[in-house]
N, C-alpha and C positions, 0 to 999 in steps of 0.2 A: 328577534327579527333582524336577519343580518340585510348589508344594502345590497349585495350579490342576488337572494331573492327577490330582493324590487323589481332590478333588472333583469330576471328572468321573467315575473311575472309581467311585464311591461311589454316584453319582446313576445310571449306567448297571446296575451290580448290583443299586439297588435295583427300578429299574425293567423290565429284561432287554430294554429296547428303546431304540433307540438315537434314534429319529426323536422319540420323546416324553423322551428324556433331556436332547438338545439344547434343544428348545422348553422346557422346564421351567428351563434353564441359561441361555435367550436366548442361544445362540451354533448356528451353522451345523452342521447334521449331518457335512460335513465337517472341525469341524474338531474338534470332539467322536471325529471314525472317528479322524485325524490323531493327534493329542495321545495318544490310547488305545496308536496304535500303537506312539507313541515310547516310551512308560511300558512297555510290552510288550519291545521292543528295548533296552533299557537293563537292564529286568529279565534278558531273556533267558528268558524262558516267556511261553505265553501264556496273555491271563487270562478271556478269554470264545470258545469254540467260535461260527464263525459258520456258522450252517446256513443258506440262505438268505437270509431277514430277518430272519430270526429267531438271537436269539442267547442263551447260553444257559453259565451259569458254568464255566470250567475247575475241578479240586482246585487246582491254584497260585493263580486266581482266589479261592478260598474260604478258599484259609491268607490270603493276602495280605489278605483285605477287613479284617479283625481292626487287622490292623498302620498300613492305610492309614488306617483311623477314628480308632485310638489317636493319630495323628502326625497328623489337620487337629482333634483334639481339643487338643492340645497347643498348639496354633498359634492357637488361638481363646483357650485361657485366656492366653499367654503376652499378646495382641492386648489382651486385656480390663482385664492388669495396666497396661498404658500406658493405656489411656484412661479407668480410673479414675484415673487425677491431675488429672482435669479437675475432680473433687471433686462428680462430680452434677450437673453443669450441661447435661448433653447425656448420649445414649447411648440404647438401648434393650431394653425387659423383653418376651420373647416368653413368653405365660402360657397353657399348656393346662386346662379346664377340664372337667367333669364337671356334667353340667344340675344335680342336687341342691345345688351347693355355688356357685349363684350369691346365694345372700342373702348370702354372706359376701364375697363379692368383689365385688360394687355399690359397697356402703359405701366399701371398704378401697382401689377403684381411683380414688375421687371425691376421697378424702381426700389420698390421695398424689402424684396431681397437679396439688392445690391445695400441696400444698408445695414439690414438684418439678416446676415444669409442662414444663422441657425438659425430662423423662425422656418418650421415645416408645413406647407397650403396645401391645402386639397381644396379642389375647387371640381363642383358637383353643377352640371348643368343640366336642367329644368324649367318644366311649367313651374306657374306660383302657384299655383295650386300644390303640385307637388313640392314644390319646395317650403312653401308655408307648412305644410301636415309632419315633412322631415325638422322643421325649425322647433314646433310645437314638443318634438317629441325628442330635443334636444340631440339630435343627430349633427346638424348645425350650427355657427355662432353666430353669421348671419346672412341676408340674402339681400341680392341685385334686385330689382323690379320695376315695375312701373306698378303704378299703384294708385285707383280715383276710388275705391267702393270703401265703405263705412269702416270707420277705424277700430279694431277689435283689441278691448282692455289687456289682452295677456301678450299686445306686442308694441315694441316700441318702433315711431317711425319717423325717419330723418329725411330732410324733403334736399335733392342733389341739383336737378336741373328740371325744366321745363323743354318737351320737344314736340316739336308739331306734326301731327297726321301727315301723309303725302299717299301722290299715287304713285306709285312704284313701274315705271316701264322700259323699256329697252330706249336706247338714243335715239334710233331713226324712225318712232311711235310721231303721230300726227301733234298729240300731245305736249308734245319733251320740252319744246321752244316756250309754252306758257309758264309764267309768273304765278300763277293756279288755276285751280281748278273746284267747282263748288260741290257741293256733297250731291246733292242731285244728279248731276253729270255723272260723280264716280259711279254711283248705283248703275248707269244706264251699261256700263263698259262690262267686256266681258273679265269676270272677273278671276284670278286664284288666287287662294287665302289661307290663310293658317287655319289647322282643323279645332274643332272644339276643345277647350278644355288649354288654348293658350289665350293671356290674358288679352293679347292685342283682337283675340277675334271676338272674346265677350265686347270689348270697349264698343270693335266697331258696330255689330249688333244692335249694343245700347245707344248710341247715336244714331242708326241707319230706324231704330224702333220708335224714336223720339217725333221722326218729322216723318215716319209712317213711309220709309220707303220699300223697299225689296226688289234689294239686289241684285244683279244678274249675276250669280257664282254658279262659272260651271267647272270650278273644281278645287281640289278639297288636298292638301297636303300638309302633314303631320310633321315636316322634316322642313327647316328653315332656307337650308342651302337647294336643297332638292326645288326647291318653291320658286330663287332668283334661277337656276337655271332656266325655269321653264317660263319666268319673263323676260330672260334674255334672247329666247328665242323667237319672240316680237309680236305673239299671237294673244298674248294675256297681259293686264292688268294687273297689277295686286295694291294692296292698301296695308303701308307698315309705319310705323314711325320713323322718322328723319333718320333717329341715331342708327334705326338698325341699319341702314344701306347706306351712311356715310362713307363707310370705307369700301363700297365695294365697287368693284370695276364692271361697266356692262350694264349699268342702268342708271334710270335717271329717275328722282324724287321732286315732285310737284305738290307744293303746300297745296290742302284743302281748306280752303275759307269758310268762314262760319264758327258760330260760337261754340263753344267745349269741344276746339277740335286739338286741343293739346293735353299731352301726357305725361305725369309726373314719375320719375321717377328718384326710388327710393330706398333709401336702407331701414330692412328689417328687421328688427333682432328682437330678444324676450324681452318685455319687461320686469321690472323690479330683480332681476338677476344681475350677478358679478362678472363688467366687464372686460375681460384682460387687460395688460398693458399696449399689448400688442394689437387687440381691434379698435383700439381707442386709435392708435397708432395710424392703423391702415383706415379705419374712417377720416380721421384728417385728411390725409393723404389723397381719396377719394373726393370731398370737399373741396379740396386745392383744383384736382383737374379738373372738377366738371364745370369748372369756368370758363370753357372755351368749348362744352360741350351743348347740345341742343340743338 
């Protein structure tokens, strides 16, 4: 059982197609079918049912996928202890991130590789949702977030700063001049919001479900920037955290008063896995500025 098959089989489960698991791998669909098969005959079961083209996980596929992650997990952090003895000089930070929590990570990636400049970042922006399922699957070493829902054992999470709800509107809104504004009130306004599936519109959901209100949203955008333009244009409302519209020009953020109306955010990463030198590095560094952040 070589580790090359893990990661094929890993990249085929998650994908359930084998013509985009190859291309995704840069190697030949045969030899992606190949390598699968061997890892199947060695096991001695097999671990995707082929129906036509289509393919489609076995139970021994599903126990197995567990085992096989655990073991190119392993092999990554074991990879990582050797080549941090290069002391920093080389390697690289894959960073998932969350739109709200880029004022803090501008700063914090400009700084770090003025002091590190061989360190190479890739920095991936996303929902948490999306970015939690890329972390899981070790695509990632770790991610931005805001973060309030039940803490899940196979990750670890480092708490940065505390930032409060606001309403989001243009300067010259009836609004703008108030100190805040109560959750009640926001509900009645007409509202645009981040679309489902980003975490700041679960949050608000969860709070607006709590004191039993409903909304007035009459509209729905999936795209962050796209969202202040159209409250700069003085007709909408929106509801985001402080951090996310801190920097930006063209709108004005009014705290929302009331209880659990702030947002943690936080770094996520695996637990019980091997953490570079270098994230250890840029989570400090992260730690240091969110002290003036919220």
């Amino acid at each position: 059982m070589e580790l090359r098959q893990l990661r094929y089989f890993i990249k085929a489960k998650e994908l359930l197609n084998f013509t985009e698991a190859a291309r995704q791998l840069h190697i030949s669909q045969s030899t992606l079918s190949q390598q699968i098969a061997q890892l199947e005959d060695e096991l001695g079961a097999l671990l995707f049912d082929r129906i036509g083209k289509r393919i489609a996980l076995t139970e021994a596929g599903q126990l197995f996928a567990g085992y096989a992650l655990q073991s190119i997990h392993k092999a990554e952090s074991g990879l990582q202890v050797l080549r941090d003895l290069n002391n920093m000089h080389t390697g690289e930070i894959r960073i998932g991130l969350t739109y709200g929590l880029r004022p803090i990570l501008a700063p914090a990636l400009i700084r770090f590789m003025q002091t590190w400049p061989g360190i190479k970042i890739q920095v991936v922006l996303g929902t948490s949702a999306e970015l939690l399922e890329k972390l899981s699957h070790l695509d990632l070493d770790f991610i931005l977030t805001f973060h309030e829902a039940e803490k899940e054992k196979q990750f670890r999470y480092q708490m940065l700063f505390e930032s409060p709800m606001t309403i989001v509107m243009a300067p010259d809104m009836p609004l703008a001049k108030k100190k805040s504004v109560s959750l009640e009130d926001a509900a009645r306004l007409p509202l645009a919001l981040p679309s489902q599936g980003y975490s700041t519109r679960a949050f608000i959901s969860h709070v607006l479900s709590q004191k039993n209100l409903s909304p007035n949203i009459t509209l729905e955008i999936n795209d962050i920037n796209m969202l202040l333009e159209v409250i700069r244009s003085g007709s909408w409302y929106s509801i985001l955290v402080r951090t996310s519209v801190k920097q930006e020009d063209g709108v004005v953020a009014v705290p929302i008063t009331g209880k659990g109306m702030q947002r943690k955010a936080m770094i996520i990463s695996l637990n019980e896995s091997y953490e570079k030198k270098s994230v250890t590095a840029f989570h400090k560094l992260l730690k240091e500025m969110s002290k003036s952040m919220g």
